[in-house]
KEPADREN-822314 format. One line per field, with one value per residue (C-alpha): residue number from 1; residue in one letter; x, y, z. Coordinates in steps of 0.25 Angstrom, whole numbers, always signed. Layout:
N
pos	c(NUM, ...)
code	c(A, ...)
px	c(X, ...)
py	c(Y, ...)
pz	c(Z, ...)
//
This chain:
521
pos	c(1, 2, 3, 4, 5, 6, 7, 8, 9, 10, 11, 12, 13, 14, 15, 16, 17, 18, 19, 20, 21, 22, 23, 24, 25, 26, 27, 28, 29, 30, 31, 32, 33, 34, 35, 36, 37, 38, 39, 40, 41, 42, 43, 44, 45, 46, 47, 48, 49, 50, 51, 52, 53, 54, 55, 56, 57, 58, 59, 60, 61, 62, 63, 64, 65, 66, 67, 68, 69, 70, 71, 72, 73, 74, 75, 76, 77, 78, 79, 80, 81, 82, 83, 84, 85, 86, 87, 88, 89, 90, 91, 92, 93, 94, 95, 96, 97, 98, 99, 100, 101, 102, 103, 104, 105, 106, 107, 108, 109, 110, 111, 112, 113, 114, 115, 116, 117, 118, 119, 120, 121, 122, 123, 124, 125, 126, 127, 128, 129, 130, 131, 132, 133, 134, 135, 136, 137, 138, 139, 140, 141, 142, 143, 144, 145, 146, 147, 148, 149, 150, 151, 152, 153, 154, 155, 156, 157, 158, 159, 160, 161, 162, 163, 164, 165, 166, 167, 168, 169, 170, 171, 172, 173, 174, 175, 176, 177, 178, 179, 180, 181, 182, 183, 184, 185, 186, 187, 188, 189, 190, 191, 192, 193, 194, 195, 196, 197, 198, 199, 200, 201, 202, 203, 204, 205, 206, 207, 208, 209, 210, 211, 212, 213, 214, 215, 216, 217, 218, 219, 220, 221, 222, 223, 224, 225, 226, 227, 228, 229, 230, 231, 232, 233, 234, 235, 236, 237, 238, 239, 240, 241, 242, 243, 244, 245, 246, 247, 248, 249, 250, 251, 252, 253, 254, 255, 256, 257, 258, 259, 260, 261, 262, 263, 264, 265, 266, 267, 268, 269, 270, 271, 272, 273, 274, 275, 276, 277, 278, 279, 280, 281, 282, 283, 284, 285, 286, 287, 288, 289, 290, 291, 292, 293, 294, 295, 296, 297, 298, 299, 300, 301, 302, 303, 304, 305, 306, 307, 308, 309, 310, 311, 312, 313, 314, 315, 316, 317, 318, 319, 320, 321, 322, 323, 324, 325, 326, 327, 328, 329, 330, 331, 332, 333, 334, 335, 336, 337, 338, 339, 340, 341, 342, 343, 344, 345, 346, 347, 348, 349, 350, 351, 352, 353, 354, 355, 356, 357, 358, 359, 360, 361, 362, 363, 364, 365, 366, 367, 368, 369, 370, 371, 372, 373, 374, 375, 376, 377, 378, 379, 380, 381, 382, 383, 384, 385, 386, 387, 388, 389, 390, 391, 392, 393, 394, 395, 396, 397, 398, 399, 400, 401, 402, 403, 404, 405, 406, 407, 408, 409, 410, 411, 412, 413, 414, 415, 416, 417, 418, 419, 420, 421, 422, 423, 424, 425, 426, 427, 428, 429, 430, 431, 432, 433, 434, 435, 436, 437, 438, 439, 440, 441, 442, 443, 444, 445, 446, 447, 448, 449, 450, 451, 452, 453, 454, 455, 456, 457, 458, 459, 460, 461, 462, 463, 464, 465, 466, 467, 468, 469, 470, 471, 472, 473, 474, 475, 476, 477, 478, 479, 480, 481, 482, 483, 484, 485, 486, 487, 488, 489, 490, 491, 492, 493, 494, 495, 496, 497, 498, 499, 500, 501, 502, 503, 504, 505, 506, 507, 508, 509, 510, 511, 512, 513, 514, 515, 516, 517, 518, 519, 520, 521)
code	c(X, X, X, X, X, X, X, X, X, X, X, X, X, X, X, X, X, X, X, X, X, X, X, X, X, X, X, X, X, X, X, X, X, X, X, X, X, X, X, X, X, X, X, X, X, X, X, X, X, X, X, X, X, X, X, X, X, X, X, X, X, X, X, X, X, X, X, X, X, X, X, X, X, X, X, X, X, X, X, X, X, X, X, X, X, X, X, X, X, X, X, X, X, X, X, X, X, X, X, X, X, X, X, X, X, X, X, X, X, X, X, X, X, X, X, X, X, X, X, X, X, X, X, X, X, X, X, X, X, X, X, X, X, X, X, X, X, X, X, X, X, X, X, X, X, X, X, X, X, X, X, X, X, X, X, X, X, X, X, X, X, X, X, X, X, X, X, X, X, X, X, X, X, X, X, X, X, X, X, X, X, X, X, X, X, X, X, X, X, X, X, X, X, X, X, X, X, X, X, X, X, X, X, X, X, X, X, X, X, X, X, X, X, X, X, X, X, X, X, X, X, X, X, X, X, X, X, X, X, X, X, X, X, X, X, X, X, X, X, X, X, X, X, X, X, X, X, X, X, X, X, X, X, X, X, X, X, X, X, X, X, X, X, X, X, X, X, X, X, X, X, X, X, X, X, X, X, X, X, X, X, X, X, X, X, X, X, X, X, X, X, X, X, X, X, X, X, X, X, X, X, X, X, X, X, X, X, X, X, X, X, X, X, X, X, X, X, X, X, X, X, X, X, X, X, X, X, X, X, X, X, X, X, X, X, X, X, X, X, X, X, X, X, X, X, X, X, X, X, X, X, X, X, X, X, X, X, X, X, X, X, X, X, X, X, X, X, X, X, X, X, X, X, X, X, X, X, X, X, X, X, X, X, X, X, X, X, X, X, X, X, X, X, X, X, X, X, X, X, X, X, X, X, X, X, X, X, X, X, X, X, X, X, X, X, X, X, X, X, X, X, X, X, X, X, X, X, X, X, X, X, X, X, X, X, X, X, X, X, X, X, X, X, X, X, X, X, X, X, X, X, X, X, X, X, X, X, X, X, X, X, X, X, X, X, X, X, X, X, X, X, X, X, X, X, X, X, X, X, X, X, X, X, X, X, X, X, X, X, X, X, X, X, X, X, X, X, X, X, X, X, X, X, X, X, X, X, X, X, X, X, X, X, X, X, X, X, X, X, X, X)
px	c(+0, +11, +18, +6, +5, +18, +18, +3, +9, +22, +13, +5, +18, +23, +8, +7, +24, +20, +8, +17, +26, +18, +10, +23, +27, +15, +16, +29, +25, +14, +23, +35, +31, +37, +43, +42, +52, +49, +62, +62, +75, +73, +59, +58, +51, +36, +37, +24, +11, +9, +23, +18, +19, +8, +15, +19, +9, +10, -2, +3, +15, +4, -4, +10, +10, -4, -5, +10, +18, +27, +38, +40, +52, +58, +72, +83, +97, +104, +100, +103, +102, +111, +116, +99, +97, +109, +104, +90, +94, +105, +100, +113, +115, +124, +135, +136, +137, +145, +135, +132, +131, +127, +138, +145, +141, +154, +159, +155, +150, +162, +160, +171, +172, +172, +169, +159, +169, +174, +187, +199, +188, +186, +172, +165, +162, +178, +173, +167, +177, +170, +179, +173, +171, +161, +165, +166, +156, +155, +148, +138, +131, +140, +138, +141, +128, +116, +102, +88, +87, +96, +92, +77, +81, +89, +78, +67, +63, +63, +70, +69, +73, +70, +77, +86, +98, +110, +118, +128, +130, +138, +130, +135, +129, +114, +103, +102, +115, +111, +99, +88, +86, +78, +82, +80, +78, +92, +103, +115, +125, +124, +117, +107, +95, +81, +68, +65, +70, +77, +89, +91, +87, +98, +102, +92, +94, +82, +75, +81, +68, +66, +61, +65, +52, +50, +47, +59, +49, +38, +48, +52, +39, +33, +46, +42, +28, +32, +41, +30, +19, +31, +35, +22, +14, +27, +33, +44, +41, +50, +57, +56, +63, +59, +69, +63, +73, +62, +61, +78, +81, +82, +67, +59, +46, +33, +29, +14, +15, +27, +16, +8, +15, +20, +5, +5, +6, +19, +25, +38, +38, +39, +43, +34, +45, +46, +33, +31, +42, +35, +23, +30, +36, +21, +17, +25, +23, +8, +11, +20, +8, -4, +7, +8, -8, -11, -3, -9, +4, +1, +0, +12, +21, +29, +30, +42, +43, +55, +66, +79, +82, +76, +70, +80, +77, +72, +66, +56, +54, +55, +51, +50, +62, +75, +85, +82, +90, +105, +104, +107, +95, +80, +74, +87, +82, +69, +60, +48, +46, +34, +30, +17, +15, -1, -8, +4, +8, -2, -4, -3, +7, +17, +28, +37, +52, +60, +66, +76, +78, +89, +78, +72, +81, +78, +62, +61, +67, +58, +46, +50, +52, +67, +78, +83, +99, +104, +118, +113, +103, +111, +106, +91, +81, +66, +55, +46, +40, +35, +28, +21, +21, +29, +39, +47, +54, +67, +70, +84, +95, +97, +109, +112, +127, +130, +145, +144, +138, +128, +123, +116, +124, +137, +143, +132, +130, +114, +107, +94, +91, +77, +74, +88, +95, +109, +117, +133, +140, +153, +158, +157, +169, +160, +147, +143, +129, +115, +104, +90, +77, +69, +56, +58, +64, +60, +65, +81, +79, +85, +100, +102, +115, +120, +108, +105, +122, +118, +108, +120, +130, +122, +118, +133, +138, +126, +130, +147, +142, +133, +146, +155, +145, +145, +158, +153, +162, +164, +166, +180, +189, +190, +207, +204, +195, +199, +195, +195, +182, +170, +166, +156, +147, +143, +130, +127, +128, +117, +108, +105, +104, +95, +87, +86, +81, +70, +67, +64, +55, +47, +46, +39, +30, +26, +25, +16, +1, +2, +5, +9, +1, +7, +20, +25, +40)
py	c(+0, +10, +7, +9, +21, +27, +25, +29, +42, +42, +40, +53, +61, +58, +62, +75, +77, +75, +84, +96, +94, +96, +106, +113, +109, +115, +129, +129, +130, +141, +150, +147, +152, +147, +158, +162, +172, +176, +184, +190, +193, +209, +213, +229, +234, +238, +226, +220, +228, +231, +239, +249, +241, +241, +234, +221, +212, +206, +201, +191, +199, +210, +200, +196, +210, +213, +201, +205, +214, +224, +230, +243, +245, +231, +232, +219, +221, +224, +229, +214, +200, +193, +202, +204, +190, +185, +198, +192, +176, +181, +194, +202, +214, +209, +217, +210, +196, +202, +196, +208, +209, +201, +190, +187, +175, +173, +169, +158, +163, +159, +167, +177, +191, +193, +204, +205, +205, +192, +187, +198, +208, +221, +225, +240, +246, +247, +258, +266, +275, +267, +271, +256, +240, +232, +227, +212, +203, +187, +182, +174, +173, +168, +155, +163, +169, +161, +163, +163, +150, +145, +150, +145, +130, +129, +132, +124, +130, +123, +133, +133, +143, +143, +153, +164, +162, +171, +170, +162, +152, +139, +129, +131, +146, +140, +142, +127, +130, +143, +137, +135, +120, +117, +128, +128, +136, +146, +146, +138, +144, +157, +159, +167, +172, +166, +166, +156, +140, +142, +149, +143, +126, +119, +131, +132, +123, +112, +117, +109, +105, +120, +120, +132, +141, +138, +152, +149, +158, +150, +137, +143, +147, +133, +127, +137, +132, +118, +123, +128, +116, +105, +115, +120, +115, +105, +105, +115, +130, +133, +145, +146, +159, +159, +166, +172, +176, +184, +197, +199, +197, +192, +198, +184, +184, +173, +179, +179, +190, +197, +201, +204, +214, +220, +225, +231, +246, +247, +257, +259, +245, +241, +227, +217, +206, +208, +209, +199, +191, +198, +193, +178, +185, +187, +172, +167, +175, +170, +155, +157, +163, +153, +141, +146, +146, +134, +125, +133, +142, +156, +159, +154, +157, +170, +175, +187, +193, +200, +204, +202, +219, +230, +229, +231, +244, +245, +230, +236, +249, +253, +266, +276, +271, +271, +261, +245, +231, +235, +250, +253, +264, +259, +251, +243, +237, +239, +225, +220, +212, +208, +198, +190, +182, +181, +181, +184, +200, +212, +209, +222, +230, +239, +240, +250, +247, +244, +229, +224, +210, +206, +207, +195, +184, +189, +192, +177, +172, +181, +174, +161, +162, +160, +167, +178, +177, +193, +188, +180, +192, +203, +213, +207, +216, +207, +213, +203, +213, +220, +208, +204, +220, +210, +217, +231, +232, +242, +246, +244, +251, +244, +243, +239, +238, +235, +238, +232, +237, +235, +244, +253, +254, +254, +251, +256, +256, +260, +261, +265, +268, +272, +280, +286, +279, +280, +275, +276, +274, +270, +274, +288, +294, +305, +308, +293, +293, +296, +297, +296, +298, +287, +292, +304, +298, +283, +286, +290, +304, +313, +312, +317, +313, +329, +335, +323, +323, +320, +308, +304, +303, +293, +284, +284, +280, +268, +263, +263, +256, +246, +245, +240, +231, +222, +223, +228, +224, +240, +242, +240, +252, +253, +254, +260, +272, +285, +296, +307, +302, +299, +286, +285, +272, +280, +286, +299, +285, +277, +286, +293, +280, +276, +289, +287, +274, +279, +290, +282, +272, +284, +289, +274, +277, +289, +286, +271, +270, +267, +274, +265, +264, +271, +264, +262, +266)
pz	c(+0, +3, -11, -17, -11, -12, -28, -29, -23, -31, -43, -39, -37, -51, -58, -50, -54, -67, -66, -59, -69, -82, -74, -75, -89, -94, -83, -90, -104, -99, -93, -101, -116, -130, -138, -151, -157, -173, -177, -192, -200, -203, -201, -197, -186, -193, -204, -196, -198, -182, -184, -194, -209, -218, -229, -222, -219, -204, -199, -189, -184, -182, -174, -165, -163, -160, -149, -142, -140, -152, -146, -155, -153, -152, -157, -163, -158, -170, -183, -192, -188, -180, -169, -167, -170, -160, -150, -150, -144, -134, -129, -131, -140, -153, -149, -135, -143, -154, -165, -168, -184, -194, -197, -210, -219, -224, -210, -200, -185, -179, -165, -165, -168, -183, -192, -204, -214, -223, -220, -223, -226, -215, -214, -212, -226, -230, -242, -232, -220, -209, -194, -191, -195, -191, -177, -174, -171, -169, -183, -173, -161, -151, -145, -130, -134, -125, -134, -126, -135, -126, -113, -118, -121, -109, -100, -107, -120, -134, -143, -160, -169, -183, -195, -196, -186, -190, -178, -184, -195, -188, -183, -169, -170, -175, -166, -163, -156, -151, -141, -151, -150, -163, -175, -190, -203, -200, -212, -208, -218, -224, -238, -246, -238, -244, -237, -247, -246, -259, -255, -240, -243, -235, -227, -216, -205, -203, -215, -226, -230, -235, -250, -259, -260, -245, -238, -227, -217, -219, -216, -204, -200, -201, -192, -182, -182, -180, -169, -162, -165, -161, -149, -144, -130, -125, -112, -118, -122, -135, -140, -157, -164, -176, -184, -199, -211, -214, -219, -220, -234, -246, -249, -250, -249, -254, -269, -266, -253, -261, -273, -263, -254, -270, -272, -259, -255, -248, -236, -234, -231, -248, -250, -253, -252, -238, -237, -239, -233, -218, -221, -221, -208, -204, -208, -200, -186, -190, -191, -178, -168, -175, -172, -158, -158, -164, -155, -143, -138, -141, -126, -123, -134, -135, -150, -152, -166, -170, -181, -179, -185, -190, -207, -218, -226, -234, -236, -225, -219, -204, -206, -200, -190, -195, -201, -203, -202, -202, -195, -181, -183, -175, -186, -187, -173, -171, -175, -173, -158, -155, -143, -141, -130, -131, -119, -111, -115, -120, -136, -144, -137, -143, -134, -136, -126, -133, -133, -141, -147, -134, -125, -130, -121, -108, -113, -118, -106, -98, -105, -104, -86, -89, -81, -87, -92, -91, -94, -107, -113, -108, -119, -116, -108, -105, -111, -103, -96, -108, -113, -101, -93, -81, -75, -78, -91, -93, -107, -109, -118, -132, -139, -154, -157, -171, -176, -189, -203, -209, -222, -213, -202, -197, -183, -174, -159, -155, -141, -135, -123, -119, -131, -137, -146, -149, -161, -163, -175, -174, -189, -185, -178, -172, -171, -169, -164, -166, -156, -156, -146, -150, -144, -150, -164, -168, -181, -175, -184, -174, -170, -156, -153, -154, -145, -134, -130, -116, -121, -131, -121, -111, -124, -127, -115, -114, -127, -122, -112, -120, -130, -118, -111, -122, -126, -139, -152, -158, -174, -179, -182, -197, -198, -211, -206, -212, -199, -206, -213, -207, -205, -216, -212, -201, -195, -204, -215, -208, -203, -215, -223, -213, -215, -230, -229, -217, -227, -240, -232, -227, -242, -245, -235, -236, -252, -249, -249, -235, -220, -210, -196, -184, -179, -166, -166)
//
């Protein structure tokens, strides 16, 4: 009788265990919510129609935007792709991790310090008198580098990525290294873009059955889907960054919307190629949240959209603020970032702090209840409490330091803090900087660097300071620079180019059939 007892009761103890413990499985999947994070190659800050376009057709990025929250002034951390791109999984500023520019084809990501130039060959624009050369930088993220992907599968998240990576070319750089544990559809050597199978078969990893008039957005959308049907309602919550080529370059787009968006009035936003490739963008986004639905997540999935930088110009137009992809000026930076967590934080908000794209790390870890790592995401601020009005929130300064070229800049440093923003460049040997009051100028028209010498001086010294802290690599003195000649490449250059190109997208606009709604800047 006592046996019987003693493993009637033991037998009790194990069921009520096992209850306890799926009890807690399912408490955890509840409180602990999967995340989606939907990052597009190039797309400028108003290419959706909640952002001010009227050209673009985005019905479901609309709808994202409508049931979360838009951060208006949501910025990447460096105007072209990998320094954001490797900014976004680490939560450091490109010019802490020295991945600060994008790296050369013609070399392998070998993690040392490197120029942009081919072997033998200096870099800087050697027909130009240029007082600097592009400052070294490692030709991929370094593998000292810790992502949230890892932090994420370390602590009990399934983690997939699927398209572009661009944070180095050698296996032991791919994001199946880098703490993604399943990851496909990113180019594994380097080779002519294509957003259609054609021109990419056999060089995308796990898609080799990729056929030539296949739409490579469309195929990464429907491994996404998959993700989330294979993924969805198990004892682990998962992570999925699904990573678009979309909308960079070549101009790509499905002929039927392409002869569409020819016969529609145009703005300043004129293309109706890449029209046409965002409204693949906008397919996707809408096959991502009904997946989410369908298999009954919604509730319990976060869905981030983003870009990676600012629009090229003039492929789009981001007027009225001024540059695109490649400048240090605002629309360089400033992207699309939109959150919805549905039924979790207030839909239809414009927010208006500004975040920027480092801030992700610690916010995802915030979401997921896991411990904050301040020494990995040092560059990361949370914007958890923004999302969910839990908690104070202190708008941080930003920093964006890019000493490299591009054909719209040149070595730049830029900060902002609060609303003033500060720009050096370091091609001039006087008479390096511009200043600007974003609340009183969005569109960085007024230079008050001569007027505000007390405001100059503080931003100045914040931004020495920022430079030392991360034992910033600095532009290379050009051995070859005449002193008695300005620097040409420098900021008189830039800023006017800017202008030009700010001045003939107004023109289009104010020449089109169309006004645009109200913007929030």
């Amino acid at each position: 009788m006592y046996k019987s007892d003693y493993f009637r009761t033991s037998l009790l103890l194990i069921v009520l265990l096992a209850v306890i413990q799926l009890s807690c499985t399912q408490e955890r999947n509840v409180t602990r919510p999967n995340i989606i994070i939907i990052l597009i190659d190039d797309m400028g800050w108003k290419d959706f129609g909640e952002a001010g376009s009227t050209y673009y057709e985005t019905p479901n990025i609309d709808r994202m935007s409508r049931e979360g929250i838009r951060f208006t002034k949501g910025y990447s951390s460096a105007p072209v792709c990998s320094p954001s791109r490797g900014a976004i999984y680490t939560g450091r500023y490109s010019g802490r991790t020295k991945f600060s520019t994008v790296f050369g084809h013609h070399v392998d990501s070998v993690a040392e310090l490197r120029t942009v130039a081919k072997e033998g060959e200096r870099n800087g624009r050697k027909k130009f008198n240029n007082r600097t050369e592009d400052a070294l930088h490692y030709h991929t993220l370094p593998l000292t580098e810790t992502t949230f992907a890892d932090v994420l599968s370390q602590n009990g998240y399934k983690t997939g990525f699927l398209g572009k990576w661009h944070c180095g070319w050698d296996p032991e750089f791919w994001p199946n290294k880098r703490g993604f544990e399943y990851a496909e559809g990113f180019r594994i050597i380097p080779s002519p873009s294509s957003h259609f199978g054609k021109s990419v078969i056999g060089n995308m990893y796990g898609m080799e059955d990729l056929k030539p008039n296949d739409y490579v957005g469309d195929k990464l959308t429907d491994k996404a889907v998959n993700y989330i049907n294979e993924n969805a309602n198990t004892e682990k919550p998962f992570m999925l960054v699904l990573s678009h080529f979309l909308v960079h370059g070549p101009l790509e787009g499905k002929d039927d919307y392409v002869k569409r968006f020819s016969i529609k009035p145009t703005t300043d936003q004129d293309k109706p190629v890449y029209a046409a490739m965002m409204q693949s963008v906008d397919e996707s986004v809408g096959r991502v949240l009904q997946a989410i639905e369908k298999v009954g997540i919604d509730e319990n999935t976060v869905v981030i959209f983003t870009s990676d930088n600012g629009g090229p110009v003039p492929t789009t137009s981001n007027y009225p603020l001024l540059g695109g992809k490649s400048f240090i000026f605002e629309a360089g930076m400033r992207i699309p970032f939109l959150v919805r967590w549905k039924g979790k934080i207030a839909p239809g908000v414009n927010q208006e702090h500004r975040i920027i794209q480092t801030d992700l790390f610690p916010t995802i870890l915030d979401i997921t209840g896991i411990s904050k790592k301040p020494d990995l995401h040092k560059d990361g601020n949370s914007f958890y409490p923004l999302l969910t009005k839990d908690g104070a929130w202190n708008q941080q300064p930003i920093f964006f330091h890019f000493p490299h070229y591009t054909h719209a800049t040149s070595p730049a440093t830029a900060l902002i803090d609060n609303d003033w923003k500060l720009i050096r460049f370091y091609n001039d040997v006087d008479d390096q900087y511009l200043l600007f009051n974003l609340k009183e100028d969005p569109y960085e028209q007024n230079d008050l660097s001569e007027i505000e010498t007390g405001k100059m001086e503080k931003m100045v010294q914040l931004m020495e300071q920022y430079l030392a802290d991360i034992n910033a690599e600095m532009p290379v003195v050009n051995p070859d620079f005449d002193s008695s000649k300005p620097g040409e490449l420098g900021k008189d250059y830039y800023y006017e180019f800017a202008n030009r190109q700010r001045m003939e997208k107004k023109k289009l606009l104010e020449n089109s059939n169309r006004t645009q709604p109200k913007q929030t800047i």
